[in-house]
C-alpha positions as CSV (number, residue, x, y, z in Angstrom):
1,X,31.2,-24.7,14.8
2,X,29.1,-23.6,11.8
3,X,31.0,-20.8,9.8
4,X,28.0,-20.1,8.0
5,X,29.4,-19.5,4.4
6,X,28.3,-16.3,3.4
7,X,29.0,-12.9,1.2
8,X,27.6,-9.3,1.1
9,X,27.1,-8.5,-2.8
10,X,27.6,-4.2,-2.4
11,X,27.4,-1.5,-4.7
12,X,29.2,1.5,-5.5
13,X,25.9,3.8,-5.5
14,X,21.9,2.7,-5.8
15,X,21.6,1.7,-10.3
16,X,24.9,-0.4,-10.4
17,X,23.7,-3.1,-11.4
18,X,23.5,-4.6,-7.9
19,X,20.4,-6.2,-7.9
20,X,20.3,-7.5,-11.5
21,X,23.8,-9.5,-10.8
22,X,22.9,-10.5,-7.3
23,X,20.0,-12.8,-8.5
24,X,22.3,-13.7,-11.5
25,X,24.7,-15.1,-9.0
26,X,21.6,-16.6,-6.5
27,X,19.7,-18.2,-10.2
28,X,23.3,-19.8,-11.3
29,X,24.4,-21.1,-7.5
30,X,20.9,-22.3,-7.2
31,X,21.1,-24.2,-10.5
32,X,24.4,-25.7,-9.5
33,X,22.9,-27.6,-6.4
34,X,23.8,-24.9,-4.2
35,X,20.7,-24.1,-1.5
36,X,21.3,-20.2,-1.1
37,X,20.0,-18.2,1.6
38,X,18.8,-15.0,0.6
39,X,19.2,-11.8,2.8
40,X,18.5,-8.0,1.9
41,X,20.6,-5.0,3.2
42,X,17.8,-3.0,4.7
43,X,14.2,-2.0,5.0
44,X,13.1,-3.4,1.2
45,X,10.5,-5.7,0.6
46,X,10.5,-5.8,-3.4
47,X,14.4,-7.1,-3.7
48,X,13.1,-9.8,-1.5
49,X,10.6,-11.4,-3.5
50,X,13.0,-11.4,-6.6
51,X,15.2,-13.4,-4.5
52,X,12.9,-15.7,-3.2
53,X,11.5,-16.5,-6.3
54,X,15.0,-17.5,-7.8
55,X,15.8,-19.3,-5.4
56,X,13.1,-20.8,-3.5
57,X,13.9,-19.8,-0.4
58,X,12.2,-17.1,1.8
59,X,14.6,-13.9,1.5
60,X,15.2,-12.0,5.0
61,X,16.2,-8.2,6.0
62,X,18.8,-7.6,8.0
63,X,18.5,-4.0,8.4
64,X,21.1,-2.8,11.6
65,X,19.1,0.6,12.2
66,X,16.0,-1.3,13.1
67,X,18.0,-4.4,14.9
68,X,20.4,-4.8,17.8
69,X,23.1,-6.5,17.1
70,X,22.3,-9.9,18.5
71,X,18.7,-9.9,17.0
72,X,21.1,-9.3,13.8
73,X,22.8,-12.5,14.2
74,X,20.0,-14.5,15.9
75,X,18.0,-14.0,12.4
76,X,20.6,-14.2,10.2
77,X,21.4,-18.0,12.0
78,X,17.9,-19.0,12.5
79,X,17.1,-18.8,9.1
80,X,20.2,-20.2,7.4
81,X,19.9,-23.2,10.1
82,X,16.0,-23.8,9.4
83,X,16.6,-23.6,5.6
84,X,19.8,-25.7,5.8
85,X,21.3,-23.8,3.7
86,X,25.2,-24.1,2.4
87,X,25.3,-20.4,1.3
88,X,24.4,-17.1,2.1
89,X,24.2,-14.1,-0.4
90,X,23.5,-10.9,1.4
91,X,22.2,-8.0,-1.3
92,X,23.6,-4.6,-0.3
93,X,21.6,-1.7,0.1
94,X,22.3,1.9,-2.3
95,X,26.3,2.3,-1.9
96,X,28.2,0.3,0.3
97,X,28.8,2.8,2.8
98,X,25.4,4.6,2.5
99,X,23.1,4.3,5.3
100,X,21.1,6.1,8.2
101,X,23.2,9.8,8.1
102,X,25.3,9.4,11.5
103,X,28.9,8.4,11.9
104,X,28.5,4.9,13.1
105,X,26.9,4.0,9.9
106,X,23.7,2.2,11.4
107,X,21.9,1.0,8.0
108,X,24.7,0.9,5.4
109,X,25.8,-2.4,4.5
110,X,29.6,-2.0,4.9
111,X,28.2,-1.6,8.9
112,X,26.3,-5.2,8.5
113,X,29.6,-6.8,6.6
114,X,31.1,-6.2,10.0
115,X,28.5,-7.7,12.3
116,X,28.3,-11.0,10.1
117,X,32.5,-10.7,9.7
118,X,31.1,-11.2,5.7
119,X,33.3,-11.3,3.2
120,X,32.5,-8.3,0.3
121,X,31.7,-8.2,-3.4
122,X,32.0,-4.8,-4.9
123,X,29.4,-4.3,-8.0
124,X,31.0,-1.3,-10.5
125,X,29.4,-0.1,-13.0
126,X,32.2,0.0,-15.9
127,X,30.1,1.7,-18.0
128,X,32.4,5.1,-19.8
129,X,35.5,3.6,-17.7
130,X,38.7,2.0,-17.9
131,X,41.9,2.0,-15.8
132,X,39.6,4.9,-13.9
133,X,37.9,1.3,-12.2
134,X,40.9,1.2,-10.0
135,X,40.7,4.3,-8.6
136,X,37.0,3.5,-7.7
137,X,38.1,0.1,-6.5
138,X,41.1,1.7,-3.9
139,X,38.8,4.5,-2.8
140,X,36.7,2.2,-1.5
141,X,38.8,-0.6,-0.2
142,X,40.6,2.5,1.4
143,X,37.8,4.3,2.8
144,X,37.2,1.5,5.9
145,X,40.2,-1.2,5.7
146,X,38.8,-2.9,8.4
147,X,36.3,-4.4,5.9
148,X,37.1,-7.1,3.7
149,X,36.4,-6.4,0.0
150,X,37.3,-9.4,-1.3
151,X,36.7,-9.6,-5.0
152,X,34.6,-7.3,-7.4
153,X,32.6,-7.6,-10.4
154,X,32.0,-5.5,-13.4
155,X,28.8,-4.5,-14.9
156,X,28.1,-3.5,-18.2
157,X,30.9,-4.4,-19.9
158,X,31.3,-4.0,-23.6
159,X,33.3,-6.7,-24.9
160,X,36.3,-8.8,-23.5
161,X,38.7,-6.2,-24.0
162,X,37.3,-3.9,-22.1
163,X,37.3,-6.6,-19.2
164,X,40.6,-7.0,-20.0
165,X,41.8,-3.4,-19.2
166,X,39.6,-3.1,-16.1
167,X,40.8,-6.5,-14.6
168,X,44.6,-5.9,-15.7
169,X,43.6,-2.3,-13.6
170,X,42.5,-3.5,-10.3
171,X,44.6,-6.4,-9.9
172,X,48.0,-4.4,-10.3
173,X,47.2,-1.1,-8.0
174,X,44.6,-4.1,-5.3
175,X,46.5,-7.0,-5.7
176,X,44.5,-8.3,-2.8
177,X,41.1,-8.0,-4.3
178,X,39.8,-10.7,-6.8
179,X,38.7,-9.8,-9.9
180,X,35.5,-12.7,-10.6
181,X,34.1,-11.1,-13.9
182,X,32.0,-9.5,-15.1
183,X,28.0,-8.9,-17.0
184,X,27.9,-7.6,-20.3
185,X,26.1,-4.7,-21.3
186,X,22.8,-6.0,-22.3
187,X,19.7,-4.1,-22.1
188,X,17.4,-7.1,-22.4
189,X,18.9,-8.2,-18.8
190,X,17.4,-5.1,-16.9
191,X,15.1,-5.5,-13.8
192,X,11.9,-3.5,-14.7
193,X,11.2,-0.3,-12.7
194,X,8.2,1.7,-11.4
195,X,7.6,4.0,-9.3
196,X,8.5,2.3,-6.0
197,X,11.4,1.0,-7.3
198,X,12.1,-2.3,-8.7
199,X,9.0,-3.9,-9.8
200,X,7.0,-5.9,-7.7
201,X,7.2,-9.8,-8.8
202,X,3.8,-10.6,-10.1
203,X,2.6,-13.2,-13.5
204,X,2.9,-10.1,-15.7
205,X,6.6,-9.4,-15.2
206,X,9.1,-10.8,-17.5
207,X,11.8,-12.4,-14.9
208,X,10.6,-16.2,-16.4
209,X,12.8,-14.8,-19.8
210,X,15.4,-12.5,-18.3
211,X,16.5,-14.7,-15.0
212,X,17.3,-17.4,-17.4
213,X,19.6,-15.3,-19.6
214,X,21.0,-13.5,-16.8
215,X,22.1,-16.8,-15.2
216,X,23.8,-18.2,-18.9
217,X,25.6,-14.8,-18.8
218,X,26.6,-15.4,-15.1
219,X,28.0,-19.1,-15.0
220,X,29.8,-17.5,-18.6
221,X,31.3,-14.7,-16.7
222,X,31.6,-14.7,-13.1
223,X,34.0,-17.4,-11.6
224,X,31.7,-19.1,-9.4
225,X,33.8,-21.4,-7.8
226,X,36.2,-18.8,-6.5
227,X,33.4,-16.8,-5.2
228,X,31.9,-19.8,-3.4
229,X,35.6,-20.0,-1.7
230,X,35.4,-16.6,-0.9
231,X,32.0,-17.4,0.9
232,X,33.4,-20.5,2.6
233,X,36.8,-19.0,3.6
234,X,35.3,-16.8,6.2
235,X,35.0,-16.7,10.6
236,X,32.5,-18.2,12.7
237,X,30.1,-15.3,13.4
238,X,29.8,-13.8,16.6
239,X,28.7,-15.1,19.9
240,X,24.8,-13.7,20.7
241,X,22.2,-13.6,22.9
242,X,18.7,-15.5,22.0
243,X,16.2,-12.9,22.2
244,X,13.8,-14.2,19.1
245,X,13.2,-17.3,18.7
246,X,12.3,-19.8,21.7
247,X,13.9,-23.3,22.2
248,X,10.0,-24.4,22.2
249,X,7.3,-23.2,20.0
250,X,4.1,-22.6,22.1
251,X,1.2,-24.5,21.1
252,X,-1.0,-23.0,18.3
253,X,-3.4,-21.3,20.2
254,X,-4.8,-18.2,17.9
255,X,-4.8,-17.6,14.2
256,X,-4.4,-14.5,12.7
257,X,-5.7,-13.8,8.8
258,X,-2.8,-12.3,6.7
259,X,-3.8,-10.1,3.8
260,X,-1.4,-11.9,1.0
261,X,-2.2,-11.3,-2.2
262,X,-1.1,-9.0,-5.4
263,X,-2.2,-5.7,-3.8
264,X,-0.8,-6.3,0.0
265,X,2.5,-8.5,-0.2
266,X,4.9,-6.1,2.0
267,X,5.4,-8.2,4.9
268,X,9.2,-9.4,6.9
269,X,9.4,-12.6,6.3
270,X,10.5,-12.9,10.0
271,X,7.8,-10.9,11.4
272,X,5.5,-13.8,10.3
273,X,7.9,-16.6,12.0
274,X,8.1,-14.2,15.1
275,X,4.0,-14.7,15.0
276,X,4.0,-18.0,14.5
277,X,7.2,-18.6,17.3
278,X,4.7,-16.9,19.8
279,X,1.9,-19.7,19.3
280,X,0.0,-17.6,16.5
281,X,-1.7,-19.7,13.5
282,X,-1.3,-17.4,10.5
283,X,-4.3,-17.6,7.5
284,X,-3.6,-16.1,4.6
285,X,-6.0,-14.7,2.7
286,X,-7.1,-12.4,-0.2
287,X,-9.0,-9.0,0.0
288,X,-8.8,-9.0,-3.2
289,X,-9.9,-12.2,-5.0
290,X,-12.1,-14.2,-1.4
291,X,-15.4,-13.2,-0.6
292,X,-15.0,-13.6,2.8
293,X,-12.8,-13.8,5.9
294,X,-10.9,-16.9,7.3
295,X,-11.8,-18.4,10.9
296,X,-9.2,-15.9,12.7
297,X,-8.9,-14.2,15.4
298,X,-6.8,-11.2,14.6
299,X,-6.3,-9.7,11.3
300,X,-2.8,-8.0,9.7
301,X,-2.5,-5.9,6.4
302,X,0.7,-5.2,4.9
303,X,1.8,-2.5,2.8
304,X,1.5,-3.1,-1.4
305,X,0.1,-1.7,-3.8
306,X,-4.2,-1.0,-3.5
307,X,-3.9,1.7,-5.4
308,X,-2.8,-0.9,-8.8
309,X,-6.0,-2.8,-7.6
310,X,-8.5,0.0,-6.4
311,X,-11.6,-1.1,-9.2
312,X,-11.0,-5.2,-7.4
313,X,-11.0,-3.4,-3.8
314,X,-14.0,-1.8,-4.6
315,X,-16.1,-4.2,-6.6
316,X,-15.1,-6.8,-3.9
317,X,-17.9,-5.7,-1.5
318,X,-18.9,-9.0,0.1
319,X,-15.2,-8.7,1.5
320,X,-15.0,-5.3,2.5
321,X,-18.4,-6.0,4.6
322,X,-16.8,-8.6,6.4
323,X,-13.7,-6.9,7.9
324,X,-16.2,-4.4,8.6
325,X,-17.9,-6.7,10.6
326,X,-14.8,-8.1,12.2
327,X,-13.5,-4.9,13.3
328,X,-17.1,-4.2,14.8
329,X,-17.2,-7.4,17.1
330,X,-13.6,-6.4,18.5
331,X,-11.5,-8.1,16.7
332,X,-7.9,-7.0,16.7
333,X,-6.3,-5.6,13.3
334,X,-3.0,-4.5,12.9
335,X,-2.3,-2.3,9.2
336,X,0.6,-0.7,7.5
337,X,1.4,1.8,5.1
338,X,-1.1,0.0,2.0
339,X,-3.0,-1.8,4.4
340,X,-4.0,1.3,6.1
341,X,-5.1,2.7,3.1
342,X,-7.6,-0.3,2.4
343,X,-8.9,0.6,6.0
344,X,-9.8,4.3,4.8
345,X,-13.0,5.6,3.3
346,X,-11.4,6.2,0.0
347,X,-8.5,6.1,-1.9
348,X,-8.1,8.8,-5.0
349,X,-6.0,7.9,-7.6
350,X,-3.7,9.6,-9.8
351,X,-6.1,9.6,-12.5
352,X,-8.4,11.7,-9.8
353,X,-10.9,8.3,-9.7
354,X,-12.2,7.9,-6.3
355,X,-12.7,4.0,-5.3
356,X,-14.5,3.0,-1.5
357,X,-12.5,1.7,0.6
358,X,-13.4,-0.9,3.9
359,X,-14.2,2.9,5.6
360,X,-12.8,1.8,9.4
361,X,-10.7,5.0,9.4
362,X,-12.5,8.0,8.4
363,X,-11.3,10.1,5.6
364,X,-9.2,10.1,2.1
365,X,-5.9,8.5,1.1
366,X,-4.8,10.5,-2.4
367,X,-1.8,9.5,-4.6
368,X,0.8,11.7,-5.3
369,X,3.0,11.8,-7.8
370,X,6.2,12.4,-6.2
371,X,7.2,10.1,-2.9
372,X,5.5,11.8,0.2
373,X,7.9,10.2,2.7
374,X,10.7,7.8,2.7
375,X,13.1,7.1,5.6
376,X,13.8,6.1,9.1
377,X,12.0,6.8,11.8
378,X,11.4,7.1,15.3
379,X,7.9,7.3,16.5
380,X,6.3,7.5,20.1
381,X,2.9,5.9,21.1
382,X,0.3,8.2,22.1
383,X,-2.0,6.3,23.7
384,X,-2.1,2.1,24.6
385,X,-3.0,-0.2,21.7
386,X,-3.1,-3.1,20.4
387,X,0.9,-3.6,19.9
388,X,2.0,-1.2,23.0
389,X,1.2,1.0,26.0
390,X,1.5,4.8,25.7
391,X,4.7,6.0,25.6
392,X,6.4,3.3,24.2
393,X,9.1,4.1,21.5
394,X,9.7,2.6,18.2
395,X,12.0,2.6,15.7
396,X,10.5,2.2,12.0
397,X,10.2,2.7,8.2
398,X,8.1,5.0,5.7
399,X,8.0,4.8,2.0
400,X,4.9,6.0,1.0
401,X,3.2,7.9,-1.8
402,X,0.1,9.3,-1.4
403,X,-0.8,11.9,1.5
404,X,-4.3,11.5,3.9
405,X,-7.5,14.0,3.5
406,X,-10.3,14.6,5.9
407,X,-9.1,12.5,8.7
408,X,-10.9,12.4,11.9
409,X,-9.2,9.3,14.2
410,X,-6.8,9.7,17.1
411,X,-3.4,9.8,16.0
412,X,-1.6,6.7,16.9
413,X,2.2,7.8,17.0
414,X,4.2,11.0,17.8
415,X,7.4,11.1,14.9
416,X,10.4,12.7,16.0
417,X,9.3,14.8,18.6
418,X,7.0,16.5,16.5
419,X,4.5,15.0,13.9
420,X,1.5,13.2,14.9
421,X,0.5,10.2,12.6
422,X,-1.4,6.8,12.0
423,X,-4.4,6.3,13.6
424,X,-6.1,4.7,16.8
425,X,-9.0,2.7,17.5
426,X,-9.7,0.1,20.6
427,X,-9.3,-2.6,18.4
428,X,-6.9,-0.9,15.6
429,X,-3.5,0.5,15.0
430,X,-2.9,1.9,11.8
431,X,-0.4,4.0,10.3
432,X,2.7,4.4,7.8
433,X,5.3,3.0,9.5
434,X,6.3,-0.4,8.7
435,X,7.4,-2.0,12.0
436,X,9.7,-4.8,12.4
437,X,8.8,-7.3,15.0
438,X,12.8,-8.1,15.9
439,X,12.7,-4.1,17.2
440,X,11.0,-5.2,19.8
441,X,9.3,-8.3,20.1
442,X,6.8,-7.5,22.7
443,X,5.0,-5.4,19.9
444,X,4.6,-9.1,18.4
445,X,3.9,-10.6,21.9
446,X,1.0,-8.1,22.7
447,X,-0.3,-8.3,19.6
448,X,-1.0,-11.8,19.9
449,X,-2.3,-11.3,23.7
450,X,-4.8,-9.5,21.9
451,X,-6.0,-11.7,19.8
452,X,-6.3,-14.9,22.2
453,X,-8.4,-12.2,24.5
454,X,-10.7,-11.3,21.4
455,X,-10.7,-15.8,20.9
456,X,-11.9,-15.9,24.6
457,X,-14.5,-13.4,24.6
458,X,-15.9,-14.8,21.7
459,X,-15.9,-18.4,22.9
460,X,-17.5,-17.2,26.0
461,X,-20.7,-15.2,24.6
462,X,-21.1,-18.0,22.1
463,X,-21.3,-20.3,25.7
464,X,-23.4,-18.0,26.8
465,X,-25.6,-17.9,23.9
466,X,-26.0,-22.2,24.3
């Protein structure tokens, strides 16, 4: 049996230096022949596309609030398999223990590291600290010692001395945890940050000079080899149920248009595979740069960032016509979060400019400068849609900062018991929430049933117009 080599790269809290040293270690393994896996901790779509593009493989979420246990495993398998990958790295989410508030600990990685029986990295900042690094180290090794912290690694370091004393630390009061090394503190190795967190990876950013750098530093400083024997020196992983991904891939027998492009890129990589697993072609496309629409019969808009891009949304009429005219013929579209707000009248910037919009959902999406909502969530549909019948019951995500104005469309979801949100159409479900398809598949499965209906309507009036 495949034991899957793997590790879970935590932190001690969210600004650790987590993410910076995870792609260190993904750049370096990659550059050594290694074909690493990436995974995220979570609902994050940012993280993701650093790791992809370090390693040139399509990074995944495995988030255990959202999924079941076996969809966990099913995803996590089906992608190292398809890759063929010889090593998994698994970025942590905030703190190692933090997740979804609740005693089983549904969302924090240290609950993951025990589904996927994954060996742990501990990331600690060493920043102001000396022997003090083994009192952090214990405390959390002591916290749950049914996980398996395995080695750590020490950021921001400043000089070999320092290592010294933090190393000599750990290994005499956790003789069983490895010490693999450590970053230095370097300012010129920091991720960039905005105001939804890590930057998004675009041409502008400087990764092509830090990632580089960072990986020198790592192959200097971190004992690769033992921590690819800590990844190979692990159990099979639990026994699961296929629930995803079918033994045979239905024929290709709809396409759907995917908004990809600078402004809209927040998508689960494996809620496009779940698509394509259920016989959907997906198109991608950009409302930002094309002038018109794919051949498709369904259309989905991820989240992003529009309001970076509102002047292009704008100017770009020709395109804005044209999901007009889509939506107006019957053709299903699916949006979240940022693609919702493309689907609004108008969006209002923080500079107070007002920009059109497509205008499919009456009403005014305005930035805010502080987050409006960010969390978990459970939501209830109010009425049947495209994805679901009424009543149906969702678990999602929101991270969103602007707030809606003026809004005149049936609300699509009930939140908690108690909020009303996103909107409805025949034809449309929009809202905040970004869904993940492993939830519940048949929100994938009916979305798709949508489209091939919309395909064979169409094909029948244009036989009827012959």
């Amino acid at each position: 049996m495949n034991n899957y080599p793997r590790l879970i790269i935590a932190g001690t809290n969210s600004g650790c230096g987590k993410t910076t040293i995870v792609l260190g270690i993904m750049a370096a393994l990659t550059k050594k022949g290694y074909r690493v896996q990436p995974f995220k901790t979570g609902p994050d779509y940012i993280d993701t596309s650093y790791h992809s593009e370090v390693t040139g493989l399509k990074s995944r979420n495995l988030d255990t609030w959202l999924l079941d246990t076996d969809v966990i495993l099913e995803l996590f398998v089906n992608a190292t398999q398809k890759e063929k990958a010889n090593i998994s790295i698994i970025e942590g989410v905030m703190g190692l223990y933090d997740g979804f508030i609740g005693e089983s600990g549904e969302g924090s990685t240290a609950h993951l590291a025990k589904l996927l029986k994954s060996p742990i990295i501990l990331i600690v900042d060493a920043k102001g600290m000396a022997t003090s690094a083994a009192a952090v180290v214990m405390g959390f090794n002591e916290f749950d010692p049914t996980l398996n912290i395995a080695g750590v690694i020490f950021n921001r370091v400043s000089s070999q001395r320092h290592f010294e004393i933090l190393s000599k630390a750990v290994e005499d009061k956790c003789p069983d945890i490895k010490v693999l090394g450590y970053l230095p503190k370097n300012d010129g190795l920091t991720i960039p940050e905005r105001h939804l967190g890590l930057t998004m990876l675009n041409k502008q950013e400087p990764l092509s000079t830090i990632i580089p750098l960072l990986t020198e530093e790592i192959i200097q400083h971190i004992d690769l080899e033992l921590l690819v024997k800590m990844a190979q020196d692990v159990d099979p992983v639990s026994s699961y149920t296929q629930a995803i991904f079918q033994a045979i891939i239905p024929a290709k027998t709809v396409s759907i248009g995917v908004a990809m492009d600078d402004a809209f890129c927040f998508y689960y990589e494996d809620n496009l595979n779940i698509l394509r697993s259920m016989g959907a072609e997906l198109v991608f496309f950009s409302p930002l740069n094309d002038i018109q629409l794919p051949v498709v019969d369904g259309l989905y808009f991820g989240g992003g960032f529009p309001e970076l891009f509102c002047d292009s949304i704008e100017s770009n009429i020709s395109m804005r016509t044209w999901v007009t005219h889509a939506s107006n013929l019957g053709m299903p579209i699916y949006a979240e979060c940022g693609g919702m707000l493309y689907l609004m009248d108008k969006m209002i910037t923080l500079g107070n400019k007002t920009c059109h919009m497509v205008g499919l959902i009456p009403g005014e999406a305005r930035m805010q400068q502080r987050l409006s909502k960010v969390g978990y969530c459970t939501a209830t549909m109010l009425e049947d849609n495209i994805l679901g019948q009424k009543g149906t019951s969702i678990r999602g995500h929101r991270f969103h900062w602007s707030r809606l104005e003026n809004t005149h469309v049936p609300n699509a979801y009930q939140i908690d018991g108690s909020e009303n949100t996103g909107f409805i159409q025949p034809n449309m479900l929009a809202s905040y929430i970004h869904l993940h398809f492993g939830t519940q598949p048949s929100l994938a499965q009916n979305f798709v049933n949508n489209c091939r209906r919309y395909k064979e309507i169409r094909m029948e009036r244009r036989k009827q117009r012959w």
